[in-house]
MIPA-279167 format. One record per residue (C-alpha): residue number from 1; x, y, z; residue in three letters. Coordinates in Angstrom, 1 decimal, m for minus. Example, Ala and Ser with C-alpha at 12.3 -4.5 7.8 and 13.67 -1.06 7.14 Angstrom:
2
<seq 1&u 12.3&v m4.5&w 7.8&type ALA>
<seq 2&u 13.7&v m1.1&w 7.1&type SER>
***
This chain:
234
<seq 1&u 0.0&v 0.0&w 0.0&type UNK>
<seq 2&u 1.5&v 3.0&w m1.0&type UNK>
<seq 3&u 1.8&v 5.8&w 2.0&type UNK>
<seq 4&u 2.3&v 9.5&w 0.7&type UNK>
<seq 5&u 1.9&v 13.0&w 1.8&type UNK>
<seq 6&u m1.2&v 14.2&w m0.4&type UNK>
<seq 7&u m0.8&v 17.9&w m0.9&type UNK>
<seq 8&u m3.9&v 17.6&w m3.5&type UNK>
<seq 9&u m4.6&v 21.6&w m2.2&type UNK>
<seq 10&u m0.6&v 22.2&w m1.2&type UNK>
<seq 11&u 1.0&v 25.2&w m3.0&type UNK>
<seq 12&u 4.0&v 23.9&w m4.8&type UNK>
<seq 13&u 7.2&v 23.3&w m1.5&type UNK>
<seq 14&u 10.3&v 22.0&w m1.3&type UNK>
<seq 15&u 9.6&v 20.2&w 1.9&type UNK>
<seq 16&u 11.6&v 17.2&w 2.7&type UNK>
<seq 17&u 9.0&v 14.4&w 2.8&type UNK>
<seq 18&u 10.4&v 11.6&w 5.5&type UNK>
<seq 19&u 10.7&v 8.4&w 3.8&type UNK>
<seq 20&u 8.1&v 6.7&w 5.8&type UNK>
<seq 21&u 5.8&v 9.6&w 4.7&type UNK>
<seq 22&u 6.2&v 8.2&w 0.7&type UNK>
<seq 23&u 7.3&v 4.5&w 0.3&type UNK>
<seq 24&u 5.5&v 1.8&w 0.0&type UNK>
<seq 25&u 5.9&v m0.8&w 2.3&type UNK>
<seq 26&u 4.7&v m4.9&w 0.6&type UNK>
<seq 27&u 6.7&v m6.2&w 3.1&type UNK>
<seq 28&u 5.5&v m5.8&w 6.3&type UNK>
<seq 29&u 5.4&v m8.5&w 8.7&type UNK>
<seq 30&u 2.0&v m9.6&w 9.5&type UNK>
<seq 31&u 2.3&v m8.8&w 13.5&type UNK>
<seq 32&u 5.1&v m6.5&w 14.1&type UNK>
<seq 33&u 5.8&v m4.5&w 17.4&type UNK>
<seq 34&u 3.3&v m1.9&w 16.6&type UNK>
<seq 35&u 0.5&v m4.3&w 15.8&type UNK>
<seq 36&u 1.6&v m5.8&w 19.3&type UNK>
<seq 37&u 1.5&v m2.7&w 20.8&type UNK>
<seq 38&u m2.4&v m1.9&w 19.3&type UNK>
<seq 39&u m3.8&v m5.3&w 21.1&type UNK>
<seq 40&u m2.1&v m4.9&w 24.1&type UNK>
<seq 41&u m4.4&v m1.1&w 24.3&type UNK>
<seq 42&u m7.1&v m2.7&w 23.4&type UNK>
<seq 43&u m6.7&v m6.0&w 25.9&type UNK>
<seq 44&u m5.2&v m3.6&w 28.7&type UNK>
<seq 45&u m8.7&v m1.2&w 28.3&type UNK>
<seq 46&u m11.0&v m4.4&w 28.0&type UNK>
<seq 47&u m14.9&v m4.3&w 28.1&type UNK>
<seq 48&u m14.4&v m1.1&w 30.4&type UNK>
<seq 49&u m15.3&v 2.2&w 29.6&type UNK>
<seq 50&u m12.0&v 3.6&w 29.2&type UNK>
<seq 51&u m9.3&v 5.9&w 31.6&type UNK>
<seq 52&u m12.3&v 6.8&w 34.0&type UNK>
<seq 53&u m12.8&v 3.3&w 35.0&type UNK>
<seq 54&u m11.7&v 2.2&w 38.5&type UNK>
<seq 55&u m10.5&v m1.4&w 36.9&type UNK>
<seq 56&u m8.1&v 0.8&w 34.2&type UNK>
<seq 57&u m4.8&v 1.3&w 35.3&type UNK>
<seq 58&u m3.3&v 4.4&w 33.3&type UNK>
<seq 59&u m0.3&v 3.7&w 34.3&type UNK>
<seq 60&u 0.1&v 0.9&w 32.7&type UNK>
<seq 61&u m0.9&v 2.1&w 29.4&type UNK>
<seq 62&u 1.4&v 4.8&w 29.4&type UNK>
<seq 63&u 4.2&v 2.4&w 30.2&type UNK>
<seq 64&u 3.1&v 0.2&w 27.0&type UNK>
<seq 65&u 3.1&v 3.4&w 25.4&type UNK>
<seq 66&u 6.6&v 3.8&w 26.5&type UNK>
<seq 67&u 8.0&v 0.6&w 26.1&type UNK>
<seq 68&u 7.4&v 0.5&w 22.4&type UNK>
<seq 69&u 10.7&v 1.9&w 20.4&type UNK>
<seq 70&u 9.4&v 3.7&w 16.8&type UNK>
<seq 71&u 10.0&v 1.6&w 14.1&type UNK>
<seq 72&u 8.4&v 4.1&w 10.8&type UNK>
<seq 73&u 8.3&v 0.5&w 8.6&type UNK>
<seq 74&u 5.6&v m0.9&w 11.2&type UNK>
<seq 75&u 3.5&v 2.5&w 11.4&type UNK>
<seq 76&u 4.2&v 4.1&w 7.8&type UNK>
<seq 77&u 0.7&v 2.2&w 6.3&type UNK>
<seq 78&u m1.3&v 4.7&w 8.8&type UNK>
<seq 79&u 0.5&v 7.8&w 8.1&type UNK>
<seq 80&u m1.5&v 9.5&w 5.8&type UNK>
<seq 81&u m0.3&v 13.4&w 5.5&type UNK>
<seq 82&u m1.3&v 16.3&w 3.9&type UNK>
<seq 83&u 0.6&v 19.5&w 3.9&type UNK>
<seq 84&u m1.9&v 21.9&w 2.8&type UNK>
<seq 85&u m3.4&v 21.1&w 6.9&type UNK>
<seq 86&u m1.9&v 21.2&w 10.3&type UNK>
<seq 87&u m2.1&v 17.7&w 11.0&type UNK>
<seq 88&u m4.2&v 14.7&w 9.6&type UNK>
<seq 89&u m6.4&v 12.5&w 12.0&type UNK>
<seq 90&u m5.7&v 8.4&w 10.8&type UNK>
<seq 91&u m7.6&v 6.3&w 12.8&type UNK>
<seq 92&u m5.6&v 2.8&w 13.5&type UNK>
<seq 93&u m8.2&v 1.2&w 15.8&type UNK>
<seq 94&u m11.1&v 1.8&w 17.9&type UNK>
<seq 95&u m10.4&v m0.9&w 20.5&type UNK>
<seq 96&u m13.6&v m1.8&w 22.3&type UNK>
<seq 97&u m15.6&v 0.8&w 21.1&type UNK>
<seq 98&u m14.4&v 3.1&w 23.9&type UNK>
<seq 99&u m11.5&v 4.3&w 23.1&type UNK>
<seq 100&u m9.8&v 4.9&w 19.5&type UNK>
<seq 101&u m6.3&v 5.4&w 18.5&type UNK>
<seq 102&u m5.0&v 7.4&w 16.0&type UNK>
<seq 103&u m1.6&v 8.2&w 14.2&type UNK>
<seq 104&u m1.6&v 12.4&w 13.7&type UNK>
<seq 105&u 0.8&v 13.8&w 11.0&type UNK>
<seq 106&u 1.9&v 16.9&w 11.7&type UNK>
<seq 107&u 3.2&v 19.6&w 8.7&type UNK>
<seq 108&u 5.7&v 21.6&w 8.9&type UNK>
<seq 109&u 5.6&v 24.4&w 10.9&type UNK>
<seq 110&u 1.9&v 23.7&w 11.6&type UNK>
<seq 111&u 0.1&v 22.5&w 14.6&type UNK>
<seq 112&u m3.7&v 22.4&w 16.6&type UNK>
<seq 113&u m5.6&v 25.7&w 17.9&type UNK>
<seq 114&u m5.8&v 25.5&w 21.3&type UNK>
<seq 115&u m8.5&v 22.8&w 22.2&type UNK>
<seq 116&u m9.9&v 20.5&w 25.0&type UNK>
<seq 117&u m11.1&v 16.9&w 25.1&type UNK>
<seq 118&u m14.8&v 16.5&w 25.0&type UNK>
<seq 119&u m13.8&v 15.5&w 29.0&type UNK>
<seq 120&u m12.2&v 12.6&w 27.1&type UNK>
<seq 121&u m8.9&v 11.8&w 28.3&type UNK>
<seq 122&u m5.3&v 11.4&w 26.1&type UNK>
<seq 123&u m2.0&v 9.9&w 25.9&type UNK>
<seq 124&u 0.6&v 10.8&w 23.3&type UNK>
<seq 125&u 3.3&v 9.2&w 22.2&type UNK>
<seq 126&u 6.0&v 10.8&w 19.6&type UNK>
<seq 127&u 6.4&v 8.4&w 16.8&type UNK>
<seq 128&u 9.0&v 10.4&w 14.7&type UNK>
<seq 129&u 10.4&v 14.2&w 15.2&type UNK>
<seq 130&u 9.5&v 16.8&w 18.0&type UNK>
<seq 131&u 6.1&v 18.2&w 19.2&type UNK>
<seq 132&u 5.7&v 21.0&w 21.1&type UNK>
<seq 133&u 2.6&v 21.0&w 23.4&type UNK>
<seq 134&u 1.5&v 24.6&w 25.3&type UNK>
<seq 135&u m0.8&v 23.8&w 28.0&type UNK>
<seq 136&u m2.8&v 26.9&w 29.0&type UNK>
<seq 137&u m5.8&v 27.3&w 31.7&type UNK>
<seq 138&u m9.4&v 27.0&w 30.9&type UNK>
<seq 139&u m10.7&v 30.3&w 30.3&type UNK>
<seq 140&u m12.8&v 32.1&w 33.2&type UNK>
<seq 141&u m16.4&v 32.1&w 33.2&type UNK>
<seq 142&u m19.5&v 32.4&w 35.0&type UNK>
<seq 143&u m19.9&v 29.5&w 36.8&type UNK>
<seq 144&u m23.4&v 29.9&w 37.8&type UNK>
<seq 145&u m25.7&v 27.0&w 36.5&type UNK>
<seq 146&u m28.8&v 29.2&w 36.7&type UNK>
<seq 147&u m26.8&v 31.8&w 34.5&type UNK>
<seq 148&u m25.1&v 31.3&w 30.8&type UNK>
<seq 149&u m21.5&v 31.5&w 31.1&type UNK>
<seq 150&u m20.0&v 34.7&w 30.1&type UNK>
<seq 151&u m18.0&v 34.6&w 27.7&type UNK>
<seq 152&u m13.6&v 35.5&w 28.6&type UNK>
<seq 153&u m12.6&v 39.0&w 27.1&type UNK>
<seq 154&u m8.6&v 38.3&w 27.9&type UNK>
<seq 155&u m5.6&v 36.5&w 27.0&type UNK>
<seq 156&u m5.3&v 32.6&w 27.7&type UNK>
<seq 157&u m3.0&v 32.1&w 30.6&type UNK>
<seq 158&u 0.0&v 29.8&w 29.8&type UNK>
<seq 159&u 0.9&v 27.2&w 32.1&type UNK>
<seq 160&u 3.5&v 25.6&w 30.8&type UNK>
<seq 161&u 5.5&v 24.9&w 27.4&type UNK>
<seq 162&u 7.1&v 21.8&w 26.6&type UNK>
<seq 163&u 9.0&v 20.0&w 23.8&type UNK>
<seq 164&u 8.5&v 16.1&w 23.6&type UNK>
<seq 165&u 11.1&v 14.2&w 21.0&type UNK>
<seq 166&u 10.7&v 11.1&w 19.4&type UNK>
<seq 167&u 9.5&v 7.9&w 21.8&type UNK>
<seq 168&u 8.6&v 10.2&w 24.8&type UNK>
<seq 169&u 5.1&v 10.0&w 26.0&type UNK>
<seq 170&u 2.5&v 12.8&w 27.5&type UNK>
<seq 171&u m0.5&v 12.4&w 29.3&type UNK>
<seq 172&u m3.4&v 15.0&w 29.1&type UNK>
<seq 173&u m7.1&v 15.9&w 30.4&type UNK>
<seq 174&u m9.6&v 18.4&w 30.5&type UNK>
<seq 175&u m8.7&v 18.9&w 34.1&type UNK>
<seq 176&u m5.5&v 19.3&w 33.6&type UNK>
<seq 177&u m6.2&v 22.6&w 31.2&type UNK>
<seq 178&u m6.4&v 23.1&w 27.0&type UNK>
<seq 179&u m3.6&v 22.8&w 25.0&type UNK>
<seq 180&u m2.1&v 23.0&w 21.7&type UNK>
<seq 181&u 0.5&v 21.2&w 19.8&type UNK>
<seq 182&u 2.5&v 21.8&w 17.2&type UNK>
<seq 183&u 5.3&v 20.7&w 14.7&type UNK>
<seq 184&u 8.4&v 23.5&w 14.9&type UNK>
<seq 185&u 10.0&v 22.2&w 12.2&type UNK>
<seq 186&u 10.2&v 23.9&w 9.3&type UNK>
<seq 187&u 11.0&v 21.5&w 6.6&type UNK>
<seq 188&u 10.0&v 17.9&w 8.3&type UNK>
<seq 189&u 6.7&v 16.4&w 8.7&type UNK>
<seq 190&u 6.3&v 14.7&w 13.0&type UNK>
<seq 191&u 4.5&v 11.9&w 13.3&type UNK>
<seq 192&u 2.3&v 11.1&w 16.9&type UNK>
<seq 193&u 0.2&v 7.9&w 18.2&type UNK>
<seq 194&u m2.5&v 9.1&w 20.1&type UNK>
<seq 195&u m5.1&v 7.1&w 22.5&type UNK>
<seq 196&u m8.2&v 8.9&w 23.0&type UNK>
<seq 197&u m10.9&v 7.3&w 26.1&type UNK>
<seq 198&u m14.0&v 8.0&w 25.6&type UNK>
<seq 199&u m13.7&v 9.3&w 22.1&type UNK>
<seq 200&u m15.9&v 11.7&w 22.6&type UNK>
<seq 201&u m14.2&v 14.4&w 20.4&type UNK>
<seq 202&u m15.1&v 11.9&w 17.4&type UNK>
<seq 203&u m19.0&v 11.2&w 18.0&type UNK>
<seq 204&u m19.1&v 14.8&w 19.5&type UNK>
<seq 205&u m16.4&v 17.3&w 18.8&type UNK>
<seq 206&u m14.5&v 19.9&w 21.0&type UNK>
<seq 207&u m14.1&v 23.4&w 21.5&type UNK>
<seq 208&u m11.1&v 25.0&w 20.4&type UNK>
<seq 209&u m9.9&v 28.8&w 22.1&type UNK>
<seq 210&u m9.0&v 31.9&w 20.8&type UNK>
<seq 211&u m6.0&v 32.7&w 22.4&type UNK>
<seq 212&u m6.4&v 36.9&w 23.0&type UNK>
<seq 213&u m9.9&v 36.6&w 23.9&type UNK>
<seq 214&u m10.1&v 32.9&w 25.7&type UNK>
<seq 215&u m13.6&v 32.9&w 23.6&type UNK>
<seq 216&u m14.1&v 29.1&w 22.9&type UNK>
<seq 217&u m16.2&v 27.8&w 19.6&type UNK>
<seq 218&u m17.6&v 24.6&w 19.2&type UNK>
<seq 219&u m16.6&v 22.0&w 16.4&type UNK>
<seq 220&u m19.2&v 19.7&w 15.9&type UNK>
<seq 221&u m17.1&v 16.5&w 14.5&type UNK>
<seq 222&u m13.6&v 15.7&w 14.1&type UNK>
<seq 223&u m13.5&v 13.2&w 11.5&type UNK>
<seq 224&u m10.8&v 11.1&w 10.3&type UNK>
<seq 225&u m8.5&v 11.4&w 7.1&type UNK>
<seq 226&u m7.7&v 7.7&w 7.0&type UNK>
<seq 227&u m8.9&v 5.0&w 8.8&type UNK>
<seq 228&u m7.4&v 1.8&w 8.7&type UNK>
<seq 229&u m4.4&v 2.4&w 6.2&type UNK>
<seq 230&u m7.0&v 3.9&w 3.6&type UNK>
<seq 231&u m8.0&v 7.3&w 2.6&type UNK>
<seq 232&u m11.2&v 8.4&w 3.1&type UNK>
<seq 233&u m13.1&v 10.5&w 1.1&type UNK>
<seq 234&u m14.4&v 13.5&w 2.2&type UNK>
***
């Protein structure tokens, strides 16, 4: 199956394309360490509902997270990018029908607005380059339930800034703040694995922040770009 960067709406660039980005791979094993690393997140989550369960230890999942060392041959097929975006959405599997993990590709120099989770939690793991991830506070508003929240007038507030390289692993939450991330690098496409439990940003979508005003909008669906190795159509 042939993996490529489709830049059907890309100006013309000179961007170097990363070789797992644009072979095409006939050769991969059947079950490789990837593959491995899919069922053991999906036999590790179980008939549960996911990271809010008493009976899921997230610990552990991060560690399996951790343990795996990137090999681009085992998840090239699911790297679908496209440079003309900030990052694709690939599905790679949706577990027990809980949780769902995707592979992002990131373009250069591009990233995420500043969003939040659906209440949905995350762990990310760097496949291939360098992501940077700014973790800001949720906005203030009224918190009144008999009164609609008003809506913030000032700049987010940043709470931290931090760089993750290749086989490092994050954890993040709605309680824990919005964030964005974003690819630095001018010339190279970065390549994440991403667990998402619930996925509630893909029945539901997510609110992403202006970042002078803290005024948060509502995107109804986040859909994929691939999903299972192929390219969707959209």
């Amino acid at each position: 199956m042939a993996v490529g960067i489709t830049q059907t709406m890309a100006p013309a660039t000179t961007t170097s394309v990363p070789l797992c980005l644009r072979a095409t791979f006939k050769d991969t094993p059947s079950l490789n360490n990837f593959d491995k690393l899919v069922q053991d997140l999906k036999d590790a989550l179980g008939p549960s509902s996911g990271l809010t369960s008493d009976d899921v230890d997230v610990e552990h999942l991060t560690r399996l997270m951790k343990e795996y060392q990137s090999d681009e041959v085992e998840w090239s097929r699911f790297a679908f990018g496209d440079a003309s975006r900030g990052y694709t959405r690939n599905l790679v599997d949706e577990g027990n029908g809980k949780s769902n993990l995707l592979v992002l590709v990131w373009s250069p120099g591009k990233g995420s607005p500043i969003h939040d989770h659906g209440n949905a939690h995350c762990l990310m793991k760097i496949l291939q380059g360098n992501l940077t991830e700014t973790r800001y506070a949720f906005p203030s508003s009224s918190s009144s339930p008999s009164e609609p929240s008003e809506p913030a007038s000032k700049p987010m507030q940043v709470i931290s800034e931090k760089v993750y390289r290749e086989n490092e692993v994050a954890y993040m939450a709605d309680e824990l703040g919005v964030h964005r991330v974003w690819n630095q690098d001018p010339d190279n496409f970065a390549v994440s694995l991403h667990l998402y439990t619930p996925p509630n940003v893909a029945r539901g979508g997510c609110h992403i922040f202006n970042p002078e005003t803290g005024k948060k909008s509502h995107v109804p669906k986040c859909g994929y770009y691939s999903a299972y190795g192929k390219r969707l159509n959209e």
